[in-house]
C-alpha positions as protocol buffer text, in pm:
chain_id: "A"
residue {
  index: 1
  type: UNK
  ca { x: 0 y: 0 z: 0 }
}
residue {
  index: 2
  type: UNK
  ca { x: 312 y: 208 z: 102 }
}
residue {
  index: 3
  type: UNK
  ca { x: 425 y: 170 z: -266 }
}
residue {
  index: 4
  type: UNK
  ca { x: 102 y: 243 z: -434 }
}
residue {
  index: 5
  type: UNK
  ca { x: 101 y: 587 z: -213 }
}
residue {
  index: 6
  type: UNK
  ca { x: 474 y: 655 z: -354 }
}
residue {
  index: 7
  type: UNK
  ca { x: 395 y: 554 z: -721 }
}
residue {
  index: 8
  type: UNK
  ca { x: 85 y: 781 z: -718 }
}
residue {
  index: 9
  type: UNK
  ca { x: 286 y: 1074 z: -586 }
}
residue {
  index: 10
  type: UNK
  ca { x: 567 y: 1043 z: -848 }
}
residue {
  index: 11
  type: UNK
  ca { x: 318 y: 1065 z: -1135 }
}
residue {
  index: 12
  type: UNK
  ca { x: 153 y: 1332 z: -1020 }
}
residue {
  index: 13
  type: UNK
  ca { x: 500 y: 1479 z: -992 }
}
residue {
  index: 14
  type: UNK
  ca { x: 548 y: 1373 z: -1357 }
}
residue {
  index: 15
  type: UNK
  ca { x: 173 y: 1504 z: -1458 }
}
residue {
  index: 16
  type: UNK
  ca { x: 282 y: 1842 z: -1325 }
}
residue {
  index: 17
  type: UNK
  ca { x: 618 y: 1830 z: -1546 }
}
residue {
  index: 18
  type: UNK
  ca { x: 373 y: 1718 z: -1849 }
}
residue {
  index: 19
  type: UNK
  ca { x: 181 y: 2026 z: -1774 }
}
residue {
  index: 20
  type: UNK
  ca { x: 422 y: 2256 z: -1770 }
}
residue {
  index: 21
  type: UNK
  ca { x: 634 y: 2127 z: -2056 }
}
residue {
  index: 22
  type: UNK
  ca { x: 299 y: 2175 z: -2277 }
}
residue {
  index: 23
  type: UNK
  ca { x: 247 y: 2523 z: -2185 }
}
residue {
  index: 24
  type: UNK
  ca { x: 584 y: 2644 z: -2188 }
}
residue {
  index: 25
  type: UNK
  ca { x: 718 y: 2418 z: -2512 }
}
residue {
  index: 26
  type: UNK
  ca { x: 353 y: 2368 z: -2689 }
}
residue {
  index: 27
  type: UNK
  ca { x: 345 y: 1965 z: -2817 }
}
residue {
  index: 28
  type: UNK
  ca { x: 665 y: 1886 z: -2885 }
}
residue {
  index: 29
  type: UNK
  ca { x: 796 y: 1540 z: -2983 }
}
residue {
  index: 30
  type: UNK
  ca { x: 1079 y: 1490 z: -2715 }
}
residue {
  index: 31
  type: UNK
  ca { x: 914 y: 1743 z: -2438 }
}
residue {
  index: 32
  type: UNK
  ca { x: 599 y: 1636 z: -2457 }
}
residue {
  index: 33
  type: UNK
  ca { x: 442 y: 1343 z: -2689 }
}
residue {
  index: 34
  type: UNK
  ca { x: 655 y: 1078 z: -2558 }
}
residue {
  index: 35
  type: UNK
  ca { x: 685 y: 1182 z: -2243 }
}
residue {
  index: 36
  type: UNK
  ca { x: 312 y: 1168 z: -2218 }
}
residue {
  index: 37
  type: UNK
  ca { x: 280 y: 852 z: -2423 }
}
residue {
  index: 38
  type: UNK
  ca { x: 550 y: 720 z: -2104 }
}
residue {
  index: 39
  type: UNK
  ca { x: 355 y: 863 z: -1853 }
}
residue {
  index: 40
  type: UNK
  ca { x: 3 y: 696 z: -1967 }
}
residue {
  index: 41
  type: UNK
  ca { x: 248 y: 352 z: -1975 }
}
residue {
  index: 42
  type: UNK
  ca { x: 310 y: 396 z: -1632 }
}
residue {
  index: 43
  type: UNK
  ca { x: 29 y: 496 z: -1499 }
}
residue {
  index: 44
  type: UNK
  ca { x: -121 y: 180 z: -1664 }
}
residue {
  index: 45
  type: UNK
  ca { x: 112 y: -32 z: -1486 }
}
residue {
  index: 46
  type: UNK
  ca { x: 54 y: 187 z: -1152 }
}
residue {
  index: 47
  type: UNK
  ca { x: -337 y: 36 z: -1190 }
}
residue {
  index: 48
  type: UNK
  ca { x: -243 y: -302 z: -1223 }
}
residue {
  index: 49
  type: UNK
  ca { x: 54 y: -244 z: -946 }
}
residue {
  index: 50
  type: UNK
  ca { x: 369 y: -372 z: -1154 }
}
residue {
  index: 51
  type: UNK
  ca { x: 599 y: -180 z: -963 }
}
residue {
  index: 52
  type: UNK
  ca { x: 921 y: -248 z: -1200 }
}
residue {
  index: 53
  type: UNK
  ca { x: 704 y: -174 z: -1495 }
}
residue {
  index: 54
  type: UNK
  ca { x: 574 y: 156 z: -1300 }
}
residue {
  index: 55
  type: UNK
  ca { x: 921 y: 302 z: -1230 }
}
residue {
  index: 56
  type: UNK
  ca { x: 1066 y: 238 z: -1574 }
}
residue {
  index: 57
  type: UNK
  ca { x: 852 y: 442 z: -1720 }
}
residue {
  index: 58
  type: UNK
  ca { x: 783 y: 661 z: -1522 }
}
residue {
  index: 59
  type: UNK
  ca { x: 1201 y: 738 z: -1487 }
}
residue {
  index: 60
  type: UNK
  ca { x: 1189 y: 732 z: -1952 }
}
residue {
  index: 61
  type: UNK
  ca { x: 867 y: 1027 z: -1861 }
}
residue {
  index: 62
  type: UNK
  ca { x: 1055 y: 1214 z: -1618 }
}
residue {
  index: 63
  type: UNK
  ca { x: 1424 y: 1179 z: -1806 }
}
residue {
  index: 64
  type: UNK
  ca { x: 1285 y: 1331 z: -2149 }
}
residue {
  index: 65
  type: UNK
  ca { x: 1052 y: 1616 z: -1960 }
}
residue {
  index: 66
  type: UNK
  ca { x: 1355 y: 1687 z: -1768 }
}
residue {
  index: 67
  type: UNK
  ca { x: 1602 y: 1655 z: -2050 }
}
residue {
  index: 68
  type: UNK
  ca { x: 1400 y: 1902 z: -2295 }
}
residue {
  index: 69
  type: UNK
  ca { x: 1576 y: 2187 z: -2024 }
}
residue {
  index: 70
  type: UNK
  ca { x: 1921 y: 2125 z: -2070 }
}
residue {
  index: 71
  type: UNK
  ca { x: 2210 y: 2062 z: -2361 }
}
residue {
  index: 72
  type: UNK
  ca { x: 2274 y: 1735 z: -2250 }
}
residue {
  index: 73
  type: UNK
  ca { x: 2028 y: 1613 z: -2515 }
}
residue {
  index: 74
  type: UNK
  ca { x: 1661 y: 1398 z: -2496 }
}
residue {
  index: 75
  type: UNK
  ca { x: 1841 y: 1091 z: -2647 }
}
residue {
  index: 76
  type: UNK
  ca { x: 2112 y: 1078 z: -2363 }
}
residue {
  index: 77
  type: UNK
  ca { x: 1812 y: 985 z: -2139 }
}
residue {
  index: 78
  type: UNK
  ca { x: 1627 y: 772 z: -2371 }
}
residue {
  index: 79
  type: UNK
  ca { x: 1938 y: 552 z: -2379 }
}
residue {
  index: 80
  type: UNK
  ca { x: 2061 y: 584 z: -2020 }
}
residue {
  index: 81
  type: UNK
  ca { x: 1813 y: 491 z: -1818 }
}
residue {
  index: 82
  type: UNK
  ca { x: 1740 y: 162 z: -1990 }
}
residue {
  index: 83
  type: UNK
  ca { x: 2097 y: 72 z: -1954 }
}
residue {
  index: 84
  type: UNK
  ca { x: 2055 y: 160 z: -1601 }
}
residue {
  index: 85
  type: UNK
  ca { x: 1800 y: -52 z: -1520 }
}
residue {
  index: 86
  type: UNK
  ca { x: 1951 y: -333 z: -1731 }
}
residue {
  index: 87
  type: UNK
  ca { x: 2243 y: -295 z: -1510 }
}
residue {
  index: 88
  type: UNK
  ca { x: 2039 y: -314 z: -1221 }
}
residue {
  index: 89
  type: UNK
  ca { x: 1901 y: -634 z: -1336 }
}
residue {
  index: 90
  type: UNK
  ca { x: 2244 y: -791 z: -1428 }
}
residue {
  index: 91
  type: UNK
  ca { x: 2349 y: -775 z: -1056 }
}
residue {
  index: 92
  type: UNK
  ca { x: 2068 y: -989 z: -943 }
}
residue {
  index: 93
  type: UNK
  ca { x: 2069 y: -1249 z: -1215 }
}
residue {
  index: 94
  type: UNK
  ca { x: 2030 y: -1561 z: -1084 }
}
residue {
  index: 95
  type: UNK
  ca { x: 2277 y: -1833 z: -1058 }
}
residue {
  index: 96
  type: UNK
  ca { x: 2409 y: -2164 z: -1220 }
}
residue {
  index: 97
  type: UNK
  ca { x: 2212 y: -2328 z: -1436 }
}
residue {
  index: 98
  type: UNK
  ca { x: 2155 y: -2747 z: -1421 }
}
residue {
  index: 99
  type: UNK
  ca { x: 1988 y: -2963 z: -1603 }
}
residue {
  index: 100
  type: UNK
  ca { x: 1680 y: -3150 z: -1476 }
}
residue {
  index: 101
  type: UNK
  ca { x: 1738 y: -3487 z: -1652 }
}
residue {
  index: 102
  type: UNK
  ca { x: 2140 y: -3483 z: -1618 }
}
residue {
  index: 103
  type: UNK
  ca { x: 2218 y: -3348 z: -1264 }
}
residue {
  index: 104
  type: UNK
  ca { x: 1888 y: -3475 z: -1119 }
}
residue {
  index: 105
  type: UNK
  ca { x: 1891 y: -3835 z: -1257 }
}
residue {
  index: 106
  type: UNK
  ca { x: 1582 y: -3759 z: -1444 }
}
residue {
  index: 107
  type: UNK
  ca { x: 1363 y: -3832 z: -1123 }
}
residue {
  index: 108
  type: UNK
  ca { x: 1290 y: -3465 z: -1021 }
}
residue {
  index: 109
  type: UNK
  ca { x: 1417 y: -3555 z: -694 }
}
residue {
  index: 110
  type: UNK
  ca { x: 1747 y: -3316 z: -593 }
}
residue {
  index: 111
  type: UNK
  ca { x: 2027 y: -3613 z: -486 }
}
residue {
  index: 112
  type: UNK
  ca { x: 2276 y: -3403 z: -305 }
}
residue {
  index: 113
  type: UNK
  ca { x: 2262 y: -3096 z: -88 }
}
residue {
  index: 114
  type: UNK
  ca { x: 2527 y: -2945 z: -331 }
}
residue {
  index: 115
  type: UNK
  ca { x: 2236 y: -2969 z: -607 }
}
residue {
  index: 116
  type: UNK
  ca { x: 2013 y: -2765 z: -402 }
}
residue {
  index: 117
  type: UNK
  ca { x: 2286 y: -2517 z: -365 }
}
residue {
  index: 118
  type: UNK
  ca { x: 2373 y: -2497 z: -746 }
}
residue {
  index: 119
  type: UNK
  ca { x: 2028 y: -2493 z: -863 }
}
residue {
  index: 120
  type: UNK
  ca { x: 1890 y: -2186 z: -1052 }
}
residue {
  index: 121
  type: UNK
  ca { x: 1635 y: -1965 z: -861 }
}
residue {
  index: 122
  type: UNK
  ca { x: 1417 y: -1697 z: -1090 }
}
residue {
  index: 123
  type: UNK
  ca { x: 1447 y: -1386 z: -908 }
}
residue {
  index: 124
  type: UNK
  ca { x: 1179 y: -1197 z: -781 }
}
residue {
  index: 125
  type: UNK
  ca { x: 1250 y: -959 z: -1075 }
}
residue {
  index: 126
  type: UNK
  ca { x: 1310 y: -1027 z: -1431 }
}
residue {
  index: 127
  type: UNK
  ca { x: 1408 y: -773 z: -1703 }
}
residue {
  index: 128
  type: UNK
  ca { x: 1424 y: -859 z: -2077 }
}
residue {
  index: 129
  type: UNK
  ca { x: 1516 y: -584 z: -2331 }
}
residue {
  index: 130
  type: UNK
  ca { x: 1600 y: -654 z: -2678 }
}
residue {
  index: 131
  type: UNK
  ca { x: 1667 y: -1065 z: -2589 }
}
residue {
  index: 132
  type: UNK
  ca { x: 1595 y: -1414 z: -2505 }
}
residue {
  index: 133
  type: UNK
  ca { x: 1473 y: -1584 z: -2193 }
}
residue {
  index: 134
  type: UNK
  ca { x: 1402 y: -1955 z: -2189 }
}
residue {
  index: 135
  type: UNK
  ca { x: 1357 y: -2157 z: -1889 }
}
residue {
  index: 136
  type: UNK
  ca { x: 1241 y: -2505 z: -2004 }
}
residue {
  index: 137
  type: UNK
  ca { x: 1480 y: -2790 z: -1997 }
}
residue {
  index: 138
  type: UNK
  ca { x: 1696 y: -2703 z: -1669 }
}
residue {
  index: 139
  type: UNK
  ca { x: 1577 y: -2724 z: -1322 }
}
residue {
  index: 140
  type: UNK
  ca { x: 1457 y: -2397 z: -1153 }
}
residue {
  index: 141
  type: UNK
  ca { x: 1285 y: -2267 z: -818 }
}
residue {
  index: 142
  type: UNK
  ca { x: 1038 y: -2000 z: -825 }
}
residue {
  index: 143
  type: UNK
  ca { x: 986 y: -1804 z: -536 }
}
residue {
  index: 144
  type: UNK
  ca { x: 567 y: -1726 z: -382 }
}
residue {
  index: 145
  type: UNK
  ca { x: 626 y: -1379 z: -630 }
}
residue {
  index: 146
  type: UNK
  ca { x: 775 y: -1305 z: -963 }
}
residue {
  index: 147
  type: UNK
  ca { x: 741 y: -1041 z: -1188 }
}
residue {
  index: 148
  type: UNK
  ca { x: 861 y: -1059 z: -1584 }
}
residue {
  index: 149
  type: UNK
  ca { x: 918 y: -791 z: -1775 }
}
residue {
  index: 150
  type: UNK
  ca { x: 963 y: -851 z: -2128 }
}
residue {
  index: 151
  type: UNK
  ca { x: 1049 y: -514 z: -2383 }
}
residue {
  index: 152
  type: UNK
  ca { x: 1107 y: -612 z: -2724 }
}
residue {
  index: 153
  type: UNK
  ca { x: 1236 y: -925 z: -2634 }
}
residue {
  index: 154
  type: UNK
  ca { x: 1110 y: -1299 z: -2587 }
}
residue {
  index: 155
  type: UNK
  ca { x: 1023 y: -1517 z: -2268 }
}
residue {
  index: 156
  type: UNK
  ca { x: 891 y: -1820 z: -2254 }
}
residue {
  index: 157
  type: UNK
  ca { x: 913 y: -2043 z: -1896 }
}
residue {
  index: 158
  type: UNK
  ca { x: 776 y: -2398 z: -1864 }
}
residue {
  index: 159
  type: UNK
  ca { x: 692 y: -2391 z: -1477 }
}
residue {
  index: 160
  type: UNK
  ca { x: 605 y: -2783 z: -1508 }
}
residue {
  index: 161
  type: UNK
  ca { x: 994 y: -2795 z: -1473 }
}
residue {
  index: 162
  type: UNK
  ca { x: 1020 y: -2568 z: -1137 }
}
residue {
  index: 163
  type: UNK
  ca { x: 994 y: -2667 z: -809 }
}
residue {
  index: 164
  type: UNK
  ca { x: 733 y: -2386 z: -650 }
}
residue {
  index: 165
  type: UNK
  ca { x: 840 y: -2293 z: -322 }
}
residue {
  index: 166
  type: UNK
  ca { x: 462 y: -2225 z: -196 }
}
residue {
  index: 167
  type: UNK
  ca { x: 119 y: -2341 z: -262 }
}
residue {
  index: 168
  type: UNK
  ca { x: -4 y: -2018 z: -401 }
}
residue {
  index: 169
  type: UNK
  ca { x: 205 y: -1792 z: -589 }
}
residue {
  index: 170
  type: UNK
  ca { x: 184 y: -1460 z: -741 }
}
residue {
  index: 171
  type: UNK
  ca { x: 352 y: -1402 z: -1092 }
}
residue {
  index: 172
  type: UNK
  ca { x: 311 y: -1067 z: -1257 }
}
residue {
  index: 173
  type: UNK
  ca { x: 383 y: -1004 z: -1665 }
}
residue {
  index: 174
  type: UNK
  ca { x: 455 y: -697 z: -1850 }
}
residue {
  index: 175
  type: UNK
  ca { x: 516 y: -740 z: -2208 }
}
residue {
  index: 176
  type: UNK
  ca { x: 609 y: -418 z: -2439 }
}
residue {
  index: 177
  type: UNK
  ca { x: 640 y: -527 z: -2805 }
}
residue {
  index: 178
  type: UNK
  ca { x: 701 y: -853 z: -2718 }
}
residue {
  index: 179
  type: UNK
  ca { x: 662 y: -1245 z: -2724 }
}
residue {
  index: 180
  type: UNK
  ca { x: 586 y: -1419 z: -2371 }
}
residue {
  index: 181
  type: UNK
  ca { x: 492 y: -1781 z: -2326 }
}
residue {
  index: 182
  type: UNK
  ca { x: 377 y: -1914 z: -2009 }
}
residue {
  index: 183
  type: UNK
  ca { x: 299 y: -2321 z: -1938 }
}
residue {
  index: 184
  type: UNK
  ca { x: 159 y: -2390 z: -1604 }
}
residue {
  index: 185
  type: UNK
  ca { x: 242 y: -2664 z: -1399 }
}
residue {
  index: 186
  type: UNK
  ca { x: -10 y: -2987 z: -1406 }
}
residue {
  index: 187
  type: UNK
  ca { x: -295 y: -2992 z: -1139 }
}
residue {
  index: 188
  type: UNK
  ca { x: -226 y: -2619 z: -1058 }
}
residue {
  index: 189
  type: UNK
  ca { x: -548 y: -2356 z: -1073 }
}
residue {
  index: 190
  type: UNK
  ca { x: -517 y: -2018 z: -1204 }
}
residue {
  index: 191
  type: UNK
  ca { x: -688 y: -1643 z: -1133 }
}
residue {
  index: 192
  type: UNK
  ca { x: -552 y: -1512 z: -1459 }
}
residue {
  index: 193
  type: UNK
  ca { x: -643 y: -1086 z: -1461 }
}
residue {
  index: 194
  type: UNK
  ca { x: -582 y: -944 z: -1867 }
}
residue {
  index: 195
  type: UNK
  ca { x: -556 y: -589 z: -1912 }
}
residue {
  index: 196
  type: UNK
  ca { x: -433 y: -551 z: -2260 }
}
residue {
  index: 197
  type: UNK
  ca { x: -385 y: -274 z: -2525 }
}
residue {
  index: 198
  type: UNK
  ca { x: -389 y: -349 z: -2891 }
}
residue {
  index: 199
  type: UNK
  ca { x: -231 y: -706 z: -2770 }
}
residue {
  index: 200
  type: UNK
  ca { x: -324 y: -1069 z: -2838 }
}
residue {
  index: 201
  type: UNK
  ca { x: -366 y: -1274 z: -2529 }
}
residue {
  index: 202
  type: UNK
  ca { x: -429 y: -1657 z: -2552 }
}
residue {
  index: 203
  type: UNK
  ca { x: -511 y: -1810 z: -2196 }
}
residue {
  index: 204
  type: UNK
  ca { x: -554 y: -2166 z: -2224 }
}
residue {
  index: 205
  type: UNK
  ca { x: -796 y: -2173 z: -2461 }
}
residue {
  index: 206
  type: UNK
  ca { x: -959 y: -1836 z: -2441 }
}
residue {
  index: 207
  type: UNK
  ca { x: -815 y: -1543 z: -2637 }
}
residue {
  index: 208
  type: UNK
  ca { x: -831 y: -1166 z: -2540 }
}
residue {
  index: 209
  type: UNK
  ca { x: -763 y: -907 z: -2791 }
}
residue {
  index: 210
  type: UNK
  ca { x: -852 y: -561 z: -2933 }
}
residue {
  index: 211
  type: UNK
  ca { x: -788 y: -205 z: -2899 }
}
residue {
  index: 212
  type: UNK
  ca { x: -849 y: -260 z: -2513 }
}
residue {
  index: 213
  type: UNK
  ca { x: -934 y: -545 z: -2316 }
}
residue {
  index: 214
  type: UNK
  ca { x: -950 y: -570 z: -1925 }
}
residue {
  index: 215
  type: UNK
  ca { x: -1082 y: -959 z: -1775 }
}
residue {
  index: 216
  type: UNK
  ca { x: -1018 y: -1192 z: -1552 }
}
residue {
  index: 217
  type: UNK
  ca { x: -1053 y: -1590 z: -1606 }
}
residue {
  index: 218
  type: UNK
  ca { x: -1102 y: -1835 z: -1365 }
}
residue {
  index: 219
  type: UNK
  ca { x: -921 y: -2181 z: -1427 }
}
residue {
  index: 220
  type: UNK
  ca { x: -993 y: -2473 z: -1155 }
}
residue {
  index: 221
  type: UNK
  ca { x: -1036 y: -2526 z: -836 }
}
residue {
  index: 222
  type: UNK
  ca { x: -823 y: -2428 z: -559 }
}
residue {
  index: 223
  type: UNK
  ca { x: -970 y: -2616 z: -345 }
}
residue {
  index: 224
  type: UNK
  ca { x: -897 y: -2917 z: -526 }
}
residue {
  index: 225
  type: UNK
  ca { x: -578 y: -2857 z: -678 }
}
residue {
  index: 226
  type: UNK
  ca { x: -224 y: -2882 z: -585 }
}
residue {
  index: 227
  type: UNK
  ca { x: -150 y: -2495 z: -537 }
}
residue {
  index: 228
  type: UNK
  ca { x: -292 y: -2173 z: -664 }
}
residue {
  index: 229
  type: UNK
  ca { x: -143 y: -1935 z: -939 }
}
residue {
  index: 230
  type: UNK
  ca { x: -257 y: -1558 z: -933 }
}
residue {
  index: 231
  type: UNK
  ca { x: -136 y: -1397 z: -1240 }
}
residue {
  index: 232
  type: UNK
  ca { x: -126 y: -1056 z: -1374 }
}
residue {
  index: 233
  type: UNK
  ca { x: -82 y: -961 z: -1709 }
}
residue {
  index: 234
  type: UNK
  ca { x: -8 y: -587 z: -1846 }
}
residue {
  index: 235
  type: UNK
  ca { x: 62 y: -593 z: -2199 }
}
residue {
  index: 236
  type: UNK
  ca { x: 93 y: -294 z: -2536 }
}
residue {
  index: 237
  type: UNK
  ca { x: 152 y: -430 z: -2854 }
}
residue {
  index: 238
  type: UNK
  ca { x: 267 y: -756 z: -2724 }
}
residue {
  index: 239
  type: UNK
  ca { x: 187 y: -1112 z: -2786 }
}
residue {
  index: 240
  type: UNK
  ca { x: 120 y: -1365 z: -2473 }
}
residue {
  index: 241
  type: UNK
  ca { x: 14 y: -1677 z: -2456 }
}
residue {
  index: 242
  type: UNK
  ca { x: -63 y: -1900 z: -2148 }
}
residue {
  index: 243
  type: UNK
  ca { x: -140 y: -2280 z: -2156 }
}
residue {
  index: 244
  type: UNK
  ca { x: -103 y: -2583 z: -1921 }
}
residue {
  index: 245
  type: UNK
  ca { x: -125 y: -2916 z: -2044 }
}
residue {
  index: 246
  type: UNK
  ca { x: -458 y: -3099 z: -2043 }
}
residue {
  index: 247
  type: UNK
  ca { x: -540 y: -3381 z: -1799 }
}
residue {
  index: 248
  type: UNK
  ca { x: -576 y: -3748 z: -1876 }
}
């Protein structure tokens, strides 16, 4: 709630730099279209409280309103601050990867307790810009929340592979211009909430798209499955598709 408070403060701070870039520079490309188009980005993400996906853009918004003012140039910032928050997200990349069949004996069952210690763990926070992320054949842990945030890049994570570290989990998506693909794990139930802009959503069966779309699908039971999946996904011009394989 603390967050929300601090989120909604900062784009009001940005919604008074908007206003004052538009009456002191008119519409400008650099001081005030794409700020604005930034600032409407963010405060999308504020609503559906992706926090990463909030402070990215809202940090592009602030950069270029800021950046009209002085020699140092629009493009400086439009650079910069992605690099910055790629940076960020190198220092908490996760660690060494293992395979499931090779290191594991192909039982799903970790042997040794040096296993458990090598064994990757998605972080609570993922970032992918212009790139690949595949989780699918190696063994992985996933925390009770996870956020992905894909920008012109490609995700795709088979969770049937991970070892859940909680019976209900909460995994937020943001996809920009992207490609994310999501496969649940077997005999797992799913609140899936969609709030899409000019996107294509497939959710197991069901598909979401238009100019905008805002729903929320109910898969299962949670009383009568293994664990429960809440999942958010924010998503502008991107493509996402969810699916879980279908029981015998």
């Amino acid at each position: 709630m603390e967050r929300s408070r601090i989120s909604m403060l900062l784009m009001l701070v940005v919604a008074g730099g908007l206003i004052f870039n538009f009456f002191m520079a008119g519409i400008s490309p650099f001081g005030f279209i794409l700020p604005f188009i930034f600032a409407l980005i963010a405060l999308f993400c504020v609503l559906n409280m992706h926090k990463s996906g909030t402070y990215f853009f809202m940090s592009l918004s602030a950069g270029l309103i800021i950046g009209y003012w002085t020699t140092i140039g629009n493009w400086i910032f439009l650079v910069a601050i992605p690099v910055l928050f790629l940076v960020i997200a190198m220092l908490k990349r996760p660690g060494k990867v293992i395979d499931l069949d090779k290191d594991l004996g192909g039982s799903g069952q970790v042997q040794t307790s040096e296993s458990q210690q090598t064994q990757l763990v998605v972080p609570k926070s993922k970032w992918v810009v212009l790139g690949d992320y595949k989780l699918k054949k190696q063994a992985f842990s996933m925390q009770n929340e996870v956020e992905l945030n894909v920008i012109l890049g490609n995700a795709s994570i088979d969770m049937t592979r991970a070892m859940i570290e909680a019976d209900a989990m909460d995994f937020s998506v943001m996809d920009i211009l992207g490609e994310t693909k999501i496969k649940l794990p077997e005999e797992w139930s799913a609140t899936i909430e969609i709030v899409s802009m000019m996107s294509s959503v497939k959710v197991l069966g069901a598909k979401e798209e238009g100019m905008f779309d805002r729903s929320t699908l109910q898969f299962g039971d949670p009383n009568q499955s293994f664990g429960h999946l809440n999942i958010k996904v924010t998503t502008v011009l991107g493509d996402v598709k969810i699916s879980q394989k279908k029981q015998k």
